[in-house]
Structures are given as C-alpha cells and as structure tokens.
N, C-alpha and C positions, 0 to 999 in steps of 0.2 A: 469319305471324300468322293465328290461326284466331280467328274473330268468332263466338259463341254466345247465344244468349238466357239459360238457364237450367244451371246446372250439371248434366251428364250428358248436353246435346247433344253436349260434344266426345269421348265418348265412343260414339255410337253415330252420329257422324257425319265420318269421315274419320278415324279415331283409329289405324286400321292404315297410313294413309299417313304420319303424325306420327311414328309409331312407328318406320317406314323411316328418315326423313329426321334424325331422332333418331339413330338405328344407323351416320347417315352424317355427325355434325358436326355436323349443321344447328340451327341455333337455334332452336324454335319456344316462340313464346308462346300460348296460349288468352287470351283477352279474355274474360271473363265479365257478360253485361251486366246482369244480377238473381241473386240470391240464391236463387230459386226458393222463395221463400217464400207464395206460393198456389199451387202442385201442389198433386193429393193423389196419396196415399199410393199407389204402382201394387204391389207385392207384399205380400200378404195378412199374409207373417210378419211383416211389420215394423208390423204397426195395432195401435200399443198407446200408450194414453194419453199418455204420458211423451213418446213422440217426436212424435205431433201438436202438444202442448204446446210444444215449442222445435225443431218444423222447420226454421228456420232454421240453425239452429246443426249439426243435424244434417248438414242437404246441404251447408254448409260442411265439415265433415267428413269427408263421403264425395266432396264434392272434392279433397280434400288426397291421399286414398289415391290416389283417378286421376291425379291430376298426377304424383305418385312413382310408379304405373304406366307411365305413358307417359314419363316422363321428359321433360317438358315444364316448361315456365316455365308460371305462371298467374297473372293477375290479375284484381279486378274493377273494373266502373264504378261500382257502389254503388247502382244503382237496385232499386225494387222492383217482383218479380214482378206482373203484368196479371190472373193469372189467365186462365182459358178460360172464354169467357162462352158461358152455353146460353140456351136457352129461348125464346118467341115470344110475343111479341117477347125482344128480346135485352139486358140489364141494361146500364145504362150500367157503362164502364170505373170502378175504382174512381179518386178525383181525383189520390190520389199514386204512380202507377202508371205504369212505363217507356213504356209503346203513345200517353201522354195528353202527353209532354212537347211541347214544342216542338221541332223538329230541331234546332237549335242547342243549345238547352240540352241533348240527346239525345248530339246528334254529338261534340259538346266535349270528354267527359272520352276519345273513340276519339282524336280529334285528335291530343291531348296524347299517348297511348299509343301513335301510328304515330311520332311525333316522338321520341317517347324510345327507342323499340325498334329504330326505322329497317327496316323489311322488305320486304323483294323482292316478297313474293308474300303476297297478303289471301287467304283464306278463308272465304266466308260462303254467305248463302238468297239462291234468287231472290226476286223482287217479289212473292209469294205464300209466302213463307217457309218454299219446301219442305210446309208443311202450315199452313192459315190463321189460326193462335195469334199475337193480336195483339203479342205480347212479337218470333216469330218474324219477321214482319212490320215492325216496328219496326227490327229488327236489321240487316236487307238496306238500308232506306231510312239507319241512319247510319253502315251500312259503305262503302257508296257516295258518301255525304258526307266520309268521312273521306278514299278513296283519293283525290276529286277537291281537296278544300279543302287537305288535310297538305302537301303541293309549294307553296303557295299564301304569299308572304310575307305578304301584305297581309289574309289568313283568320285567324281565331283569334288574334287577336295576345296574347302572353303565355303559350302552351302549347308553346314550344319553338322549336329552329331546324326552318324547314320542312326536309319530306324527303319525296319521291315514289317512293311502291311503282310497281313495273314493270308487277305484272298483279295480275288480281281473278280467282276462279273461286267458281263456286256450286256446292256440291255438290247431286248426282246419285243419292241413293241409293239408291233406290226407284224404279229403272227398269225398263220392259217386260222390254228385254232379258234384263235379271239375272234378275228372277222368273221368268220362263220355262225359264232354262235351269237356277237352282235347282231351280223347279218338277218338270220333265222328269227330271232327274237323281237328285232322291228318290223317283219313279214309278217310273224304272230300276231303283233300292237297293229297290224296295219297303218304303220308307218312305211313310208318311201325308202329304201335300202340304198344309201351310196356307195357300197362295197360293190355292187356285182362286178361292174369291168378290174376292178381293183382284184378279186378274187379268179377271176380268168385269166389276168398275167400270173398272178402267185400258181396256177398251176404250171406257167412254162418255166418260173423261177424258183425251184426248191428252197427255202429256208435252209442255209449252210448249219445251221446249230441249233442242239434238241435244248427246249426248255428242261434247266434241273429246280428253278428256283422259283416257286409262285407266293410273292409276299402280299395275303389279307390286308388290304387297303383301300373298299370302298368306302367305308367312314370318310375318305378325306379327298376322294375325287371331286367337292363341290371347291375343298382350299385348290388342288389343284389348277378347276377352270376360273378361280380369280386369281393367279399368277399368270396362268396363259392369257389372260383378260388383261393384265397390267401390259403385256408387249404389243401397244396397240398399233404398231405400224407392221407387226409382222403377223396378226390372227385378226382376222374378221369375226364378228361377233357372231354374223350370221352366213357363216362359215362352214366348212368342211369340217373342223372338227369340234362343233355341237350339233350336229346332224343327227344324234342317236343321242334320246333323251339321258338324263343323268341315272335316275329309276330303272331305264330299262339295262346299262350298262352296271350299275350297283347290282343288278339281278343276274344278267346274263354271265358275267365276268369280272368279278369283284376283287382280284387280283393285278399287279404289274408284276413283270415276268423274266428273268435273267437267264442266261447260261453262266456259269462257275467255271471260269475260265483259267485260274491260278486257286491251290488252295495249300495254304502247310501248314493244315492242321485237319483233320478225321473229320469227314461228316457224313452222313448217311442222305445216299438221294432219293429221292427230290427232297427238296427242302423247302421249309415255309418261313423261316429266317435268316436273312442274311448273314445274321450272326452266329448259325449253327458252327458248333466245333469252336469259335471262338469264346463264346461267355461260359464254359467249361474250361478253357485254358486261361484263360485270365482271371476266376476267379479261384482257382485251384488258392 
C-alpha cells in the first residue's frame, strides 16, 4: 500500500517500484488522500479556463490514466486538498482542509483501508513530508497512525477486523547520492545538468535519513514516465523532470530508494526488496 497526499504523488514517487511488484503478482493499492483540488496548474499547455473551472474532476481523471498505467488498484479518502501556503506571514489553512483535521478523524478512513486491503508493506513521507506541503506532512503523521492503530483491536472500532502491516518505508527520492551520480553522468553525455543549484542547497540541508532499501527498477522507469505523463496539468512534458535522458538514468541509477522505517520482522540491511523478512514469514 502506497499512502499519497495528492494525485500524481504516486507517480513521481516510487511508481517504478509498483510497477516491478505489479510485473510480479503483487497487489498494490495507491491510497489517495485529497483530490488535489488546490494545486495549481504546473504545465503551461494545460492553463486554459475550462480545466481551472473543474480541477477537480480533471486530476481525477488523470488519475484513473495512471492507475491503468501502472497497473495498480487506487482509491481515495475523500479529503480536500490544504493547498501550499505562501507568504509572511503565512495564511491560515483553509478550515475544511485535510493538514486541519484532527488525526483521528484524518487516520480513520486509512484505518479502515489497511483493514480491508490487509498489506505487508505501507509506503509513505517522512515527518517533513519529503517536501514541507502541509497535505504532505499530514499524510506521514496518519500513515503512521494507521500502521500502528490497524493491528489494534480495541482502535477504530467499526472499520474492520484488525490487521498488522509488517514494515513502513519512507521514500527517498531526492537523494544526495542519486543527484550526484545523475548529475556527473549527464556532464559525462555532455548534457546540460539541472542539479547544480539543486545540489548546492542539499549541502546546507542534510538528508535526515540513510537509505536502507534500494529496489532494482530501471526495467520500468519508461511505465513510470507515462504515468507522470498521464497527470498533465501537474508535469510539463518538457519539463524538470525529463531533463536526464531515460538511458542515462537506467545507467546511472537504476534503483528507487527507501528508508525502513517500521519493521516486525528480521531483515538484514540494506536491502534490495521490500519484501525482505517478509516472504520468509509468510510463506513459512
């Protein structure tokens, strides 16, 4: 189970390991936790009155392509988009907005959806939400709530028979490592590098968490960027992120990348499957 704030995270965030595990049986569901109904609009060709007008409806739409891309189950919790708040000071949250809920009433409808789905292995943000978008941020604090309360008879009563995921992982995507060696290896192609400024802040911002988990998945980075292709009001084609050919990232850095952040069961790190420790316990 992959946990998302907005439709189009699950695509530009671990969407070629879904794709693997997809190729390989595995069940995976996207949990959708907003609608993405206060984005705005990120590629230019799609600014045109009509789809501002019923966004919502839109990015519902261009989640449906990605989920038939990837080949994934999806669903949502029905909350709405937070919005990204600017300015200084900073606007209060709007009042009926996923970031404002109470964690209970936040966690609740994940609860229900760990309990029906039953899954080995959660997928979510660390406690800074990968990037600090209150929606994001929300999503770590009730995917954490769900792996620990869903095992819980006496939690949520009325949203299923409990059922305890094995491990939690945060993804990783935007790490030193990777940019660098993307970096280096479009310098080598003499290609144009978009990383430099990008990798000049990452040294005043240490990455809070060491990679334990790199899962083998360039086979499917080409399904990935036609899922991030299906969310066309939020990725420009000719874009930020296809700026580093497909080739030269299959080469450079053929992996997507986790920390193991919950585990109750034995595994040895680093690991190259999500499922280490678990497909020895479950097929005992």
């Amino acid at each position: 189970m992959a946990v998302h704030a907005h439709p189009d995270d699950e695509s530009s965030k671990g969407a070629a390991t879904m794709a693997r595990y997809v190729h390989e049986d595995v069940e995976v569901l996207v949990v959708t936790c907003t609608g993405g109904e206060r984005g705005d609009i990120l590629n230019p060709a799609m600014e045109r009155p009509e789809i501002k007008e019923n966004i919502a409806k839109v990015r519902e739409e261009e989640m449906n392509r990605a989920r038939e891309i990837l080949g994934v189950r999806q669903s949502w919790l029905g909350f709405v988009d937070s919005g990204f708040p600017e300015g200084d000071p900073l606007p209060p949250l709007p009042a009926d907005c996923f970031a404002v809920q109470p964690l209970e009433v936040a966690a609740e409808p994940l609860v229900r959806a760990v309990r029906e789905f039953r899954p080995h292995v959660i997928l979510t943000y660390d406690e800074k939400g990968g990037y600090p978008h209150p929606d994001h941020v929300k999503c770590h604090e009730v995917s954490m709530e769900a792996f620990e309360a869903a095992g819980d008879p006496d939690r949520y009563p009325g949203t299923g028979e409990p059922w305890q995921p094995l491990k939690l992982y945060y993804h990783l995507t935007f790490t030193k490592d990777r940019l660098v060696a993307l970096h280096e290896a479009m310098v080598r192609a003499g290609i144009e590098s978009p990383y430099t400024d990008w990798l000049k802040r990452m040294d005043e911002q240490p990455q809070p968490w060491a990679v334990t988990t790199r899962v083998p998945c360039a086979d499917y980075f080409e399904t990935r960027d036609q899922a991030l292709l299906a969310h066309a009001t939020q990725i420009d084609p000719n874009g930020f992120w296809f700026a580093c050919p497909l080739e030269v990232q299959q080469e450079a850095w053929p992996t997507e990348d986790y920390h193991l952040a919950r585990s109750l069961v034995d595994t040895e790190l680093p690991e190259d499957d999500l499922f280490a420790g678990i497909r020895e316990k479950v097929c005992l």
